[in-house]
C-alpha positions as CSV (number, residue, x, y, z in Angstrom):
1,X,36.4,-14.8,-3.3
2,X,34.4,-11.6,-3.6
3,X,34.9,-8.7,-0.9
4,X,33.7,-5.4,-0.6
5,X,35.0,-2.1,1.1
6,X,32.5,1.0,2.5
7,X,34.0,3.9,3.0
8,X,32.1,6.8,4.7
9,X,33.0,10.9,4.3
10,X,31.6,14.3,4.9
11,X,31.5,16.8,2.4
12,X,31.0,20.4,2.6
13,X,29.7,22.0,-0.4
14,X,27.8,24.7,-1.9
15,X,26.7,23.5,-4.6
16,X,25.7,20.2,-6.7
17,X,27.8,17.5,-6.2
18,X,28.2,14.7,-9.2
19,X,30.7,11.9,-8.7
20,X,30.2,8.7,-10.7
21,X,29.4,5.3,-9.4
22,X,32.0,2.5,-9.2
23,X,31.3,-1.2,-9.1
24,X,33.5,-4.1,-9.3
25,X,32.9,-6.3,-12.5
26,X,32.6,-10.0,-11.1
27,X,33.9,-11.1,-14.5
28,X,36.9,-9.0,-15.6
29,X,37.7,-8.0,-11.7
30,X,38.3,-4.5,-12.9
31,X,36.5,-1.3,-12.1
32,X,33.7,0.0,-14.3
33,X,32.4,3.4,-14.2
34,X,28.3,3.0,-13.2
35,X,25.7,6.4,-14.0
36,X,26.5,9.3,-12.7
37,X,24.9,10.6,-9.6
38,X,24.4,14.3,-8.5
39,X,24.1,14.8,-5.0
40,X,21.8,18.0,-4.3
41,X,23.4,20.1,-1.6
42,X,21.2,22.1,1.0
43,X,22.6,24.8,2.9
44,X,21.5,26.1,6.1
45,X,18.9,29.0,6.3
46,X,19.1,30.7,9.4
47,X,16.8,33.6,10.4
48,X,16.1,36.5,12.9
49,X,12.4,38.1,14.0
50,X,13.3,41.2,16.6
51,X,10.5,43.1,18.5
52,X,10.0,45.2,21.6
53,X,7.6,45.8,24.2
54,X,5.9,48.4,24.4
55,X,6.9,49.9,21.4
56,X,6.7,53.5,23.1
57,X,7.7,54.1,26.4
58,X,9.0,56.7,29.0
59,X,12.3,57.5,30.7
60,X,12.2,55.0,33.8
61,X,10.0,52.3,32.0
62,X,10.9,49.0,31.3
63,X,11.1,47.9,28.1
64,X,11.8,44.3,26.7
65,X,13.6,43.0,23.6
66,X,12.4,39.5,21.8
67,X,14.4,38.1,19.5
68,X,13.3,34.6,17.7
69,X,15.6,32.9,15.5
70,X,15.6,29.3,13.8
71,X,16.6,27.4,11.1
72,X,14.4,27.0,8.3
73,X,16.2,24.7,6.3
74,X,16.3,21.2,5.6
75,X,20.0,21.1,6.7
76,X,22.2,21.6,10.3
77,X,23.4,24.7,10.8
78,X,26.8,24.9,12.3
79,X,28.5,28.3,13.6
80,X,25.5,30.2,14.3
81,X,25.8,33.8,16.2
82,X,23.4,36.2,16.7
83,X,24.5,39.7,17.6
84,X,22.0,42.6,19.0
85,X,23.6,46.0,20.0
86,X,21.4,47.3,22.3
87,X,21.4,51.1,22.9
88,X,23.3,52.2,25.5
89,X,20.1,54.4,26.8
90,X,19.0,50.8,27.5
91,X,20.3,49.8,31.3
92,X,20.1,47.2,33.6
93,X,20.0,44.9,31.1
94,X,19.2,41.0,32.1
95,X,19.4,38.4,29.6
96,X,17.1,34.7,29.3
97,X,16.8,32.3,26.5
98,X,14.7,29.1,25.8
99,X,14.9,26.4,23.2
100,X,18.0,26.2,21.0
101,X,21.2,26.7,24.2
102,X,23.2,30.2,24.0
103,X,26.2,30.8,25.4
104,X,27.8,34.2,25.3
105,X,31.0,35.4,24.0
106,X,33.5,36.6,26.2
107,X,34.4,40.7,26.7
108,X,32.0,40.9,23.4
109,X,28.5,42.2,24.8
110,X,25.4,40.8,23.4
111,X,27.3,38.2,21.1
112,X,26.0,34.5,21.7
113,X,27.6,31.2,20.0
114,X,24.1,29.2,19.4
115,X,24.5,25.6,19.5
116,X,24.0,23.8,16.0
117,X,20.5,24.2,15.1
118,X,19.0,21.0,13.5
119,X,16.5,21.6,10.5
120,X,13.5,23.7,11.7
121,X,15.0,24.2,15.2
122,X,14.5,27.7,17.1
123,X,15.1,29.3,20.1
124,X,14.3,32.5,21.9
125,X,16.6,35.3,23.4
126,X,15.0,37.9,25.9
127,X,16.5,41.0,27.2
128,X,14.7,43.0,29.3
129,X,15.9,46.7,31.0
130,X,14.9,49.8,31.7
131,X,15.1,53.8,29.6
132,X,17.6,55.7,30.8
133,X,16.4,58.4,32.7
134,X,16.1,61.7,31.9
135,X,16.4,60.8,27.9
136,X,14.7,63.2,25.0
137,X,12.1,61.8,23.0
138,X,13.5,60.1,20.1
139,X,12.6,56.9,18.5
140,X,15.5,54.7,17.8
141,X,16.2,51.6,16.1
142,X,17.9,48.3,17.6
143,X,18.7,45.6,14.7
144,X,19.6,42.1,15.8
145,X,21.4,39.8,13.2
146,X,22.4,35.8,12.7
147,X,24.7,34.0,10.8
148,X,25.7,30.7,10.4
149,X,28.7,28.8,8.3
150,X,27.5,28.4,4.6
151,X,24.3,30.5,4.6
152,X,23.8,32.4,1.5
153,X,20.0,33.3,2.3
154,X,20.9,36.6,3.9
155,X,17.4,38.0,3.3
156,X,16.0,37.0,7.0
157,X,19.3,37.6,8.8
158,X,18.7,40.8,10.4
159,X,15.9,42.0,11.9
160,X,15.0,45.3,13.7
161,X,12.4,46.4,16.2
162,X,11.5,50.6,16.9
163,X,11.2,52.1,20.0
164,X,9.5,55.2,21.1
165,X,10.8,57.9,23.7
166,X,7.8,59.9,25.1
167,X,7.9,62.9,27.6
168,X,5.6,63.4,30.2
C-alpha cells in the first residue's frame, strides 16, 4: 500500500533557498532525488516619511509632528519599531496613531513596538505640542527612524522634518 507524509516548516532566510525535490519511486520503493527547486526569499522593507506643521513657528505655538510608515514589501514584517526623539524644546507633547496598532515601550520615550505589518500595510503616528517659551530662533532637525527583523533596505528608514524658530 502506498502512503504519503506532509510535513510543514518556516524558514527564515536571507537569501535564495534551493533544496531538492524527493519523491518515492513506486517501483524500487526508494527515494529519488527530483529537480532542484530555488525558493526566492523576500525580505521586509519597512519605511519612514516624517513632517511638521507649520514648518516655522513661534515660542508658544503649536506645532505637530506626522510620521507615516509602512511596509512596502511583498513580505510580513516582524519586530518593527519606530523611534522619534523629539526635542526637548517640544512640550506638552500628546501622542495618536491610526492604522497599523502601536504600543509604546516602557520608561523609553517615543519608542513604539508596531504590530507586524502585512505586505503594503501602514499606519500613522501624530504628536502634537507646543515651543517652549522664551526659545531663540534656531531651526532644528527631529529625525524619526523604523526597523524591522531582516530588513536590509535601510535607504527609507529614517526620515527627518525641519522646524523653524521665529522671534517676534
Amino acid at each position: 500500500a502506498f502512503s504519503s507524509t506532509v510535513r510543514s516548516f518556516v524558514v527564515r532566510a536571507t537569501q535564495p533557498v534551493t533544496n531538492s525535490d524527493y519523491r518515492l519511486s513506486h517501483s524500487s520503493g526508494v527515494y529519488t532525488t527530483g529537480n532542484p527547486v530555488t525558493t526566492q526569499i523576500v525580505a521586509p522593507d519597512v519605511s519612514i516619511a516624517k513632517s511638521v506643521t507649520p514648518a516655522a513657528a513661534y515660542p508658544g505655538d503649536a506645532v505637530t509632528y506626522t510620521l507615516t510608515f509602512s511596509n512596502q514589501s511583498a513580505a510580513i514584517a516582524f519586530g518593527v519599531v519606530i523611534t522619534d526623539l523629539v526635542p526637548l524644546s517640544v512640550t506638552n507633547l500628546s501622542v495618536s496613531s491610526s492604522g497599523a496598532v502601536i504600543s509604546a515601550q516602557n520608561g523609553t520615550g517615543y519608542v513604539w513596538n508596531v504590530e507586524d505589518l502585512a505586505a503594503g500595510q501602514q499606519g500613522v503616528i501624530t504628536l502634537s505640542g507646543v515651543l517652549s517659551d522664551p526659545l531663540p530662533a534656531e531651526s532644528f532637525s527631529n529625525t524619526a527612524s523604523v526597523t524591522a527583523d531582516y530588513d536590509d533596505t535601510t535607504g527609507n528608514n529614517n526620515a527627518t522634518a525641519e522646524l523653524s524658530v521665529l522671534n517676534r
